[in-house]
C-alpha positions in Angstrom: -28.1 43.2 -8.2 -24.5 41.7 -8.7 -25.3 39.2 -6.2 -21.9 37.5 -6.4 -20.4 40.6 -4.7 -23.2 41.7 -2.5 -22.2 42.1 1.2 -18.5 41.4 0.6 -15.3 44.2 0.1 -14.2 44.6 -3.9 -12.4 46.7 -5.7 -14.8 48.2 -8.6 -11.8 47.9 -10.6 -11.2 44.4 -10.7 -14.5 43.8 -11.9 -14.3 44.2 -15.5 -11.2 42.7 -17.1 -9.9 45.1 -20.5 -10.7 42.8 -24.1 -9.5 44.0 -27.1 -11.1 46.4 -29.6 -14.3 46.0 -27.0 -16.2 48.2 -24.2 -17.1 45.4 -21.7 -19.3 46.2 -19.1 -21.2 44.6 -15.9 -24.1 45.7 -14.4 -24.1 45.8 -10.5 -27.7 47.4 -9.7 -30.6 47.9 -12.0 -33.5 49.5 -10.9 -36.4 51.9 -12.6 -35.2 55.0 -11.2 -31.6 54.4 -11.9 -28.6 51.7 -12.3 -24.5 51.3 -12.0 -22.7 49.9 -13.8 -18.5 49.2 -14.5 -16.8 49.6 -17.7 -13.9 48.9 -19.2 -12.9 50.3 -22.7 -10.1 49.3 -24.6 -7.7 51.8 -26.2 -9.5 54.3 -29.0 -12.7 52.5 -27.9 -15.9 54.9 -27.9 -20.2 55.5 -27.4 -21.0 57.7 -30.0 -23.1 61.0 -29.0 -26.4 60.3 -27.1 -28.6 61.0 -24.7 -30.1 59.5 -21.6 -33.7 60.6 -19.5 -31.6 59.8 -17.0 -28.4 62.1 -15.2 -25.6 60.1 -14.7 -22.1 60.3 -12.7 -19.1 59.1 -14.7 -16.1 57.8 -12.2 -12.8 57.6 -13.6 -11.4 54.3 -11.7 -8.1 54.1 -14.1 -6.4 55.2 -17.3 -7.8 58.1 -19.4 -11.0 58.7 -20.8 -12.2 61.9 -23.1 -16.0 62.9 -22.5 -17.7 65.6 -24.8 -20.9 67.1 -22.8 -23.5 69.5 -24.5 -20.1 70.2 -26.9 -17.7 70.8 -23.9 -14.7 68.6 -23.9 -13.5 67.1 -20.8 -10.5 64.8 -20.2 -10.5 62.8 -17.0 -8.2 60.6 -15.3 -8.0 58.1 -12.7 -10.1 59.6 -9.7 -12.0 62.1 -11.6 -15.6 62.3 -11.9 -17.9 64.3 -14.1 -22.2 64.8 -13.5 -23.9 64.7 -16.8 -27.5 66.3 -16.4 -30.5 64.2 -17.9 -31.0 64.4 -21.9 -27.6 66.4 -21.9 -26.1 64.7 -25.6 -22.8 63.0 -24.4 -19.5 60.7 -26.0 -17.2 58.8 -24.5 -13.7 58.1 -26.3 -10.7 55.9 -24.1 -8.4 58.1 -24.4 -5.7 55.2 -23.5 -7.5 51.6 -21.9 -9.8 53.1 -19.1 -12.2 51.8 -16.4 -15.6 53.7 -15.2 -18.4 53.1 -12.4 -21.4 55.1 -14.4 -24.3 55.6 -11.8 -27.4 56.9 -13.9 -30.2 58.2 -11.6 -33.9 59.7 -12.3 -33.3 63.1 -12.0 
């Protein structure tokens, strides 16, 4: 657990600070059955196609992300969300700099 921030007010967004040409991420909860996490990607910044055991909630905190599930193309924007089944093949492109929380859960 992220226990600088644990029992105080935050804004998930102010968490992870943009770097360029990186994904930079920080891990508030790990557990066995599931974890969350914050990212921030840079501009044109991507995770290839993959899977996970796991299903997982992407949360679009700001900026623009594009998100191709089981060959679907989404494109989501600050305060969208999308719910990726487990083993369901997945990418994730920043459209334009974005921030997600990604909560992955045993399904």
């Amino acid at each position: 657990m992220a226990k600088d921030i644990a029992g105080r007010v935050c804004r998930l967004d102010d968490l992870v600070t943009y770097q360029s040409g990186a994904i930079v991420s920080r891990v508030l909860l790990k557990r066995k059955l599931g974890s969350i996490t914050v990212f921030a990607f840079d501009a044109g910044e991507a995770l290839s196609t993959h899977s996970t055991p796991f299903a997982a909630l992407i949360q679009v905190l700001e900026g623009e992300a594009e998100v191709t599930l089981s060959g679907k193309f989404h494109r989501l924007g600050s305060g969208d969300s999308l719910l990726m089944p487990a083993d369901a093949p997945h990418a994730v492109r920043a459209a334009i700099q974005f921030k997600m929380l990604l909560t992955l859960y045993k399904d």
